[in-house]
C-alpha positions as MATLAB code, in Angstrom:
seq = 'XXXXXXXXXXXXXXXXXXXXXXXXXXXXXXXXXXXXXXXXXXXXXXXXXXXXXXXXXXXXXXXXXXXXXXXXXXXXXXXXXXXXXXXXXXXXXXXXXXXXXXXXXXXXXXXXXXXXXXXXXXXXXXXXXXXXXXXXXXXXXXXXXXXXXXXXXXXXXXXXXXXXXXXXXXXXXXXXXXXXXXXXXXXXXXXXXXXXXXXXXXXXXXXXXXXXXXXXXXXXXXXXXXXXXXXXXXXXXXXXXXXXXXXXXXXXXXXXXXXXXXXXXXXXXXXXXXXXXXXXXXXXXXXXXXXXXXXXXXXXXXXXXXXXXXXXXXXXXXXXXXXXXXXXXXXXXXXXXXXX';
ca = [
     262.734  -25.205    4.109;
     259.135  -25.635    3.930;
     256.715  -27.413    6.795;
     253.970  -29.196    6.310;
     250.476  -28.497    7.320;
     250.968  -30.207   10.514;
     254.743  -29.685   11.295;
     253.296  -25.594   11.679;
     250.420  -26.896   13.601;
     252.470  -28.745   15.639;
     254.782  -26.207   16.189;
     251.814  -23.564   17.139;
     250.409  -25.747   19.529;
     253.747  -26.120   21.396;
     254.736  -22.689   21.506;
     250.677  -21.868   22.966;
     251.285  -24.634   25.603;
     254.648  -23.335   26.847;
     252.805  -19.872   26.816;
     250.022  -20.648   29.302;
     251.880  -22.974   31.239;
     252.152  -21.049   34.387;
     251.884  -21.012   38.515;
     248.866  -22.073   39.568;
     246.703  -21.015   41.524;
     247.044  -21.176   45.700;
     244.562  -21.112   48.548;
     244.724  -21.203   52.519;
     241.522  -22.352   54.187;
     242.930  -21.752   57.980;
     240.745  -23.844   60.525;
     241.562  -22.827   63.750;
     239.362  -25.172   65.721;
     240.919  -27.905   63.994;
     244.729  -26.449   64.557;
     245.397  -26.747   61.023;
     245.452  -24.673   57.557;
     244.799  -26.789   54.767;
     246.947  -25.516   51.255;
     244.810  -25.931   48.120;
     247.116  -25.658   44.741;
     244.715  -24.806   41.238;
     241.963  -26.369   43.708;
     242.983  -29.370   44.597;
     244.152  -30.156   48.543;
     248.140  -30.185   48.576;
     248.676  -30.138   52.336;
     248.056  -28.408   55.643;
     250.248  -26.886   57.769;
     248.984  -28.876   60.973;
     249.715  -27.570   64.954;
     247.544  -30.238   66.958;
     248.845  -29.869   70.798;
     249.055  -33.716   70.978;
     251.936  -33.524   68.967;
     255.369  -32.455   69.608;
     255.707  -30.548   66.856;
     254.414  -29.142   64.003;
     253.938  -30.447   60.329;
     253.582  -30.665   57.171;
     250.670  -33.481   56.703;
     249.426  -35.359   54.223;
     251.101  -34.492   50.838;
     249.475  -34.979   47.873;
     250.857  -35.089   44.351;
     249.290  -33.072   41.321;
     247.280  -35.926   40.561;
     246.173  -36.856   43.585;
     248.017  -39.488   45.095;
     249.642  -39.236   48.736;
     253.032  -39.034   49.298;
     253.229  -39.259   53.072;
     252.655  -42.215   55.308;
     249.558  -42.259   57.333;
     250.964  -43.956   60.549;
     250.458  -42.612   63.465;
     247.893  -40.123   62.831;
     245.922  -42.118   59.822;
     247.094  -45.585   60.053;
     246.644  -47.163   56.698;
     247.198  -51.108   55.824;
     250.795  -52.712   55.389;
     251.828  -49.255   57.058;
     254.925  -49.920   59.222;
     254.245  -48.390   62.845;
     257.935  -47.748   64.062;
     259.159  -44.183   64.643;
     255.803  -42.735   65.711;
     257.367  -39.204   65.457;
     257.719  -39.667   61.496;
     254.532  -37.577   60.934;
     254.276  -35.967   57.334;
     257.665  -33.028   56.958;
     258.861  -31.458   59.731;
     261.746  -29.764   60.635;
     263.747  -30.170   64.036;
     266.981  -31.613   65.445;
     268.245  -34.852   67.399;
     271.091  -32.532   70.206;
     270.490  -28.582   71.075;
     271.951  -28.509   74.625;
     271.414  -32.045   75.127;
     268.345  -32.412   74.034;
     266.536  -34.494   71.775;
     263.887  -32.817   69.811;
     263.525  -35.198   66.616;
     262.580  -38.051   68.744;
     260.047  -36.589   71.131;
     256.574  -38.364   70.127;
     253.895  -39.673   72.637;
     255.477  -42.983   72.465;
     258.379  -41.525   75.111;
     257.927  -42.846   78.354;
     256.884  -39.846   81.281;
     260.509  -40.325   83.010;
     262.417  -40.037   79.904;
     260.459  -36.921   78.587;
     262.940  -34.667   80.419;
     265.794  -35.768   78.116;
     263.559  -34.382   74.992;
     262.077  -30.910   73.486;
     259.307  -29.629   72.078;
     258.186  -27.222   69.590;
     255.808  -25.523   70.695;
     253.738  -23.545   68.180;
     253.014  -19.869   68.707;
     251.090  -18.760   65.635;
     250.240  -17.897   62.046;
     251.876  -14.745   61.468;
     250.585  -13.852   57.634;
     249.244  -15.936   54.772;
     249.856  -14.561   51.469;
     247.688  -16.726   48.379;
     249.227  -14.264   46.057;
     252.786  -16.002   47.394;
     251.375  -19.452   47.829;
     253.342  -18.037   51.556;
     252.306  -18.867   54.911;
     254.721  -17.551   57.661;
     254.575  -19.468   61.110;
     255.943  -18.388   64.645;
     257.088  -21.461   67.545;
     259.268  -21.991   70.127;
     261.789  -24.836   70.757;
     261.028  -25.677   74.532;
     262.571  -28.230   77.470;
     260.064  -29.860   79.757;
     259.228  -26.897   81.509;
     258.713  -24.705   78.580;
     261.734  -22.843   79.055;
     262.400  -21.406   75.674;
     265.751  -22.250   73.994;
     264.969  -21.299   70.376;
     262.230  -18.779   68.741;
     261.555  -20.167   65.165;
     259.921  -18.117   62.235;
     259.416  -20.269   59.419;
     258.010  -19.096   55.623;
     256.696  -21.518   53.176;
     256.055  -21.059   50.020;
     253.885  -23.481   48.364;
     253.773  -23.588   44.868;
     252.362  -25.458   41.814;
     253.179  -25.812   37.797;
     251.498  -28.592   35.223;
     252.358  -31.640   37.216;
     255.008  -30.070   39.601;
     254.331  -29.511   43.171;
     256.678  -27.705   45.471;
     257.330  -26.859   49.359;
     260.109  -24.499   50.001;
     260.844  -23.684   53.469;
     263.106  -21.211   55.074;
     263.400  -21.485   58.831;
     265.328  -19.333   61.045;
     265.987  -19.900   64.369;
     266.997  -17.405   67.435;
     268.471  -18.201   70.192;
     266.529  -17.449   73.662;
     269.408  -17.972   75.591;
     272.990  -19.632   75.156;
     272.236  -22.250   72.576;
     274.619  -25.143   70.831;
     273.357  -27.631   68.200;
     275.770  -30.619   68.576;
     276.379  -32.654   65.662;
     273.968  -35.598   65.058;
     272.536  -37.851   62.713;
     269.023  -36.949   63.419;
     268.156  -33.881   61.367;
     267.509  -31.320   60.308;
     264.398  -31.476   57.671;
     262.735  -34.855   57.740;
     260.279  -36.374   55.570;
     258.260  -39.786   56.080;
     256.882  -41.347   52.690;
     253.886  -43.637   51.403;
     254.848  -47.574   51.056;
     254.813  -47.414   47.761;
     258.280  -45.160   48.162;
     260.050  -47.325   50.682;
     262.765  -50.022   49.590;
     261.321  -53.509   49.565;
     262.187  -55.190   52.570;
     264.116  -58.327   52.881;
     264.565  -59.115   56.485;
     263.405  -57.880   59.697;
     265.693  -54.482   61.162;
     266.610  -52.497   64.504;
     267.651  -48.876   64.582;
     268.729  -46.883   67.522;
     267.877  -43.603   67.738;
     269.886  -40.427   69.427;
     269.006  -42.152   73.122;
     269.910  -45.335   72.407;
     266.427  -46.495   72.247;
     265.815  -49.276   69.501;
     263.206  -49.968   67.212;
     262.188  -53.312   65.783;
     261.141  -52.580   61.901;
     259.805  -56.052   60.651;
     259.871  -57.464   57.027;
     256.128  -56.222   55.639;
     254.245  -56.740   52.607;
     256.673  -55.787   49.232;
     253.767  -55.614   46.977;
     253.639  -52.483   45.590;
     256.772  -51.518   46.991;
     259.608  -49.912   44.619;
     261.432  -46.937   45.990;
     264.852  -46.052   44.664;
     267.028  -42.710   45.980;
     269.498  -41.368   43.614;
     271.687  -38.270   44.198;
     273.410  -35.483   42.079;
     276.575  -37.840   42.069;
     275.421  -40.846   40.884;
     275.039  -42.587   43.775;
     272.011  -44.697   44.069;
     269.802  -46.959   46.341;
     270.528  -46.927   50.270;
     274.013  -45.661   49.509;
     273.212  -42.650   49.082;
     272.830  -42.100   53.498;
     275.582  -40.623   55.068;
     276.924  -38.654   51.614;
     276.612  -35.206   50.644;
     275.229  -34.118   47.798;
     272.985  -30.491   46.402;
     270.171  -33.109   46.212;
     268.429  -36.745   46.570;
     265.739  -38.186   44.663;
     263.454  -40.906   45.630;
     261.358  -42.211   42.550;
     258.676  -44.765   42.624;
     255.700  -45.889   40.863;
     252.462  -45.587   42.808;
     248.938  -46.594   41.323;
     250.382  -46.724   37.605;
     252.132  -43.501   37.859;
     255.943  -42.486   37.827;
     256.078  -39.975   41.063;
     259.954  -38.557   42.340;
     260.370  -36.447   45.803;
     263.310  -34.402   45.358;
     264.866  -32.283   48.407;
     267.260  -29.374   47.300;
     269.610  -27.796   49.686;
     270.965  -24.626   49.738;
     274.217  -23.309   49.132;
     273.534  -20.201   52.007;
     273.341  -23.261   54.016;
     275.480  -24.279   57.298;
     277.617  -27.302   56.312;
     276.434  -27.171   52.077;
     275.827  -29.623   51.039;
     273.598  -31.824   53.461;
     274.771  -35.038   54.474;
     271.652  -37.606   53.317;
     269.471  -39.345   56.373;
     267.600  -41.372   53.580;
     266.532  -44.661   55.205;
     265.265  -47.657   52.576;
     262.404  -48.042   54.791;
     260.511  -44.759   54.599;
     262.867  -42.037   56.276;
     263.713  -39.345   53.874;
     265.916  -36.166   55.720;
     268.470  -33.813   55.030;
     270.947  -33.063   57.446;
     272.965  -29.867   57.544;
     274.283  -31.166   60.956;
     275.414  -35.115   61.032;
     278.856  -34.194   60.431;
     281.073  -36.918   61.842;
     277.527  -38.980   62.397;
     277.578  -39.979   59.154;
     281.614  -39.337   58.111;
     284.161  -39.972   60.803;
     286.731  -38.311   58.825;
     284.716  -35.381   58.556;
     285.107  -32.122   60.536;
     283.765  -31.793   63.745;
     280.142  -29.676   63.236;
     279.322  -27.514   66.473;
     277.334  -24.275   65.964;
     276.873  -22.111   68.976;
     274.427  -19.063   68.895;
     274.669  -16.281   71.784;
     271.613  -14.979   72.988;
     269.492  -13.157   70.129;
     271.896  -14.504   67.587;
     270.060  -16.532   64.637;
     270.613  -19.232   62.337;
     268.787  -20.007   59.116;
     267.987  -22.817   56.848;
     266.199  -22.982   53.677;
     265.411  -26.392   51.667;
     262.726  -27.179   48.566;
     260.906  -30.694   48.475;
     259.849  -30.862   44.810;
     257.268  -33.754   44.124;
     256.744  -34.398   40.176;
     256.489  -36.960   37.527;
     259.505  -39.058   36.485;
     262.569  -36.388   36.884;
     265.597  -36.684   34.902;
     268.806  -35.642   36.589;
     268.937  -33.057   34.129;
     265.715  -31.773   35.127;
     266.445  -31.722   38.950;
     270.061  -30.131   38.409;
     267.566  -27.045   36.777;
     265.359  -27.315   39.268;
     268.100  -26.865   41.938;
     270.059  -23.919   39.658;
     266.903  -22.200   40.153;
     266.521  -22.607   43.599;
     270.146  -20.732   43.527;
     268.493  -17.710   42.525;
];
């Protein structure tokens, strides 16, 4: 069979673009004074890795897309308009847990009243052990603390940060070590968290209250819809804010933002505790993966209690993927390489 003219031409210029399609570049510009390192991918500003000692923990914050566009919501640290304000301690993508020996480390946020701070943890951050461009890996030393910085948990965590045409990627293995006798209790509020631009939330119909691990409730009003169009899907099927409380390799959240198609996907891993996650995907912003809810989300499933002897370690190791409009074809290869 012969080809035309531009059936070869076609064909050449195909084959040259899947040639030089490759990892771009990545950069760390670490500014100490500023308790941040800011993550450049083929130039551009992806994120920073930011350790300000106002906040109770560290983060991920803001994301950016390969074109540009912010993923993350800018409330509390860069309020932005028609933001909600609730859950102050929803600050970019963190990683942290709502029960380890009572207490609650997800929650903790300057918003906590001085008599309840007891009842809360910190992570504390330590330092910046390596940065590694060549990687796109930054490896990062903290410790999980009680109010009088008694250390329960060391943490090492590596990212490696990673970019490919219009693909960016975060993939984050954190291992934790136990300081002294520790036990992670099963709970809803866990384990790696993300809070998302307005553009990615579900449209709101009527004003909502949600408790968190404490008991404490907070009001989330009805807000502006325009521009408002989330929808979470997972590997099953399942869609919209059904998706909470189920298991699944990995959820999606897809939106359009500014004229373009953007999805957040967050793989688990199979060398996981508990594979796969249970979903803490809230319509209004909340996006989290919990390798811990157990009978928080399922009452019929088994009881989740992991208890680590002194020096004894636990590890965890999730992707966020953030790209253009992901089939579930696409994300299933996305997550069978993550396998490897």
């Amino acid at each position: 069979m012969k080809l035309s003219f531009f059936a070869v031409l076609t064909l050449i210029l195909s084959v040259s673009f899947t040639l030089t399609s490759h990892s771009q570049k990545v950069e760390f510009k670490n500014k100490e004074q500023e308790k941040k390192v800011e993550v450049f991918v083929d130039g551009r500003l992806f994120t920073a890795f930011i350790y300000p000692d106002n906040m109770e923990k560290q983060s991920l914050y803001p994301i950016v897309s390969a074109s540009g566009k912010t993923i993350t919501r800018g409330f509390p640290l860069n309020p932005r308009p028609f933001e909600r304000t609730d859950h102050p301690h929803h600050v970019g993508l963190w990683f942290n847990f709502g029960n380890v020996n009572g207490l609650d480390f997800w929650n903790n946020s300057f918003a906590i009243k001085s008599a309840d701070k007891p009842k809360y943890g910190t992570v504390v951050f330590r330092k910046i052990v390596s940065e590694n461009p060549k990687k796109g890996e930054l490896v990062t030393n903290s410790d999980w603390v009680d109010i009088n910085g008694k250390v329960l948990l060391h943490e090492e965590t590596t990212f490696i940060f990673s970019g490919k045409d219009n693909l960016r990627s975060i993939e984050r293995t954190t291992k934790l070590t136990a300081a002294q006798e520790v036990t992670f209790t099963e709970n809803k509020e866990g384990l790696l968290g993300l809070r998302v631009d307005r553009a990615f939330e579900e449209p709101a119909t009527k004003p909502e209250k949600f408790l968190d691990a404490n008991g404490i409730e907070t009001q989330v009003p009805v807000l502006n819809n325009d521009g408002v169009n989330g929808v979470y899907r997972n590997a099953e099927g399942v869609k919209g804010g059904d998706v909470w409380g189920k298991r699944s390799p990995w959820v999606a959240l897809r939106a359009e933002k500014e004229g373009e198609i953007i999805t957040i996907v967050i793989l688990d891993n199979p060398k996981n505790a508990n594979y796969p996650a249970w979903s803490h995907a809230r319509g209004y912003g909340l996006f989290a993966s919990n390798n811990l809810g157990g009978r928080n989300f399922d009452k019929n499933a088994a009881e989740v209690k992991v208890l680590l002897k002194t020096g004894k370690g636990i590890k965890f190791k999730h992707k966020v993927v953030i790209g253009g409009d992901l089939t579930d074809a696409e994300i299933n290869g996305l997550a069978k390489a993550f396998l490897k």
